[in-house]
C-alpha positions as CSV (number, residue, x, y, z in Angstrom):
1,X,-92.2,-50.2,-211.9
2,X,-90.2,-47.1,-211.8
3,X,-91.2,-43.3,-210.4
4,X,-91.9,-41.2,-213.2
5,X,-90.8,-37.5,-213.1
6,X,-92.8,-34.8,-214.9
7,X,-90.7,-31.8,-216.7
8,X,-90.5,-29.2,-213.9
9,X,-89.6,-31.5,-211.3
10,X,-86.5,-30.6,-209.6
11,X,-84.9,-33.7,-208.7
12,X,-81.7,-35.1,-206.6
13,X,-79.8,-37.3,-209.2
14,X,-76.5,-39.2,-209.7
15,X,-74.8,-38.0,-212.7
16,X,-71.9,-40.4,-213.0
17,X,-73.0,-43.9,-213.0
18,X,-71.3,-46.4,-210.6
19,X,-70.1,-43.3,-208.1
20,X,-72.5,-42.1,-205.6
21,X,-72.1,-38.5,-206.5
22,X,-75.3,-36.2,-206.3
23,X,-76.1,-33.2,-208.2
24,X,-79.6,-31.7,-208.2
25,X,-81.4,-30.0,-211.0
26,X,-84.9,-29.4,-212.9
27,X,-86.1,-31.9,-215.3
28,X,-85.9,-30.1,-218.7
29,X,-88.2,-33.0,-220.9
30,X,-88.7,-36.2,-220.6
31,X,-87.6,-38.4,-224.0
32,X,-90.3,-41.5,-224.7
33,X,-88.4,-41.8,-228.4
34,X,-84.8,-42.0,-230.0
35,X,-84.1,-38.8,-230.6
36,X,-80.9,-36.4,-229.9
37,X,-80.6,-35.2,-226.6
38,X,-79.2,-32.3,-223.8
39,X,-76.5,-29.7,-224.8
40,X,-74.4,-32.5,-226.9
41,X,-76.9,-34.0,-228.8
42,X,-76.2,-37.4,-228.3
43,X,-78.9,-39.7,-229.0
44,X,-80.9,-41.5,-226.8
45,X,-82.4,-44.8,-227.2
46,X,-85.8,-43.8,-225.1
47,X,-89.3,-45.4,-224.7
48,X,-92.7,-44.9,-223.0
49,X,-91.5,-48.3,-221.1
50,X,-88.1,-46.7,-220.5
51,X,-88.0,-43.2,-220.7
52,X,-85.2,-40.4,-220.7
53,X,-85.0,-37.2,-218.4
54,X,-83.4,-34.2,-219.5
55,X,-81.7,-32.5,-216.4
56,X,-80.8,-29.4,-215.7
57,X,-78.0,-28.6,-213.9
58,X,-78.8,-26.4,-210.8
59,X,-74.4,-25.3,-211.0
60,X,-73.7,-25.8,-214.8
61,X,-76.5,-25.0,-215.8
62,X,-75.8,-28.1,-218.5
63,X,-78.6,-30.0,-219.9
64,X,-78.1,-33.8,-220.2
65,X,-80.4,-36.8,-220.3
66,X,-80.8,-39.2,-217.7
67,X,-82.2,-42.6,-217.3
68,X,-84.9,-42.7,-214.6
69,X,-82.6,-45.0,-212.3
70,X,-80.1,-41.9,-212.1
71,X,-82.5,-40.4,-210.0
72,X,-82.7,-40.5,-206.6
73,X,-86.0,-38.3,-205.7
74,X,-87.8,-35.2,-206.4
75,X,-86.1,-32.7,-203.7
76,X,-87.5,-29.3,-202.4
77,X,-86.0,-26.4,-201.5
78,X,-85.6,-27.3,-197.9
79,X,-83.9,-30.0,-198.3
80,X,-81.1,-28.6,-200.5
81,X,-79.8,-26.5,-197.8
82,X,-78.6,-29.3,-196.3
């Protein structure tokens, strides 16, 4: 079963699927229904079973949702300086 991540967490993730890019950010909401999503609006096609993270991001300061496999692990602020 997957992790789950609460809204708060701030989290290592990959935000392009298929390249192993990393971008860290704080989950906004988590999604557990079809509903529009992040700074687009796009809708999501979530569930308790298979929920959707809204991220964050620490740079752009963009919020976009995230299946839970997109993220890598919760990160602290240690380990972002390196």
């Amino acid at each position: 079963m997957p992790r789950e991540y609460c809204v708060g967490d701030h989290v290592r993730y990959r935000p392009v699927e298929g390249i192993y890019t990393q971008s860290t950010g704080v989950i906004k909401e988590v999604i557990v229904d079809r509903q529009p999503a992040g700074d687009t609006g796009v809708e999501v096609k979530a569930s308790e079973r298979h929920p959707r993270y809204v991220i964050q991001n620490d740079n752009t300061l963009k919020e976009t949702a995230y299946k839970g496999e997109a993220i890598d692990k919760v990160v602290t602020p240690i380990e972002e300086e390196r």
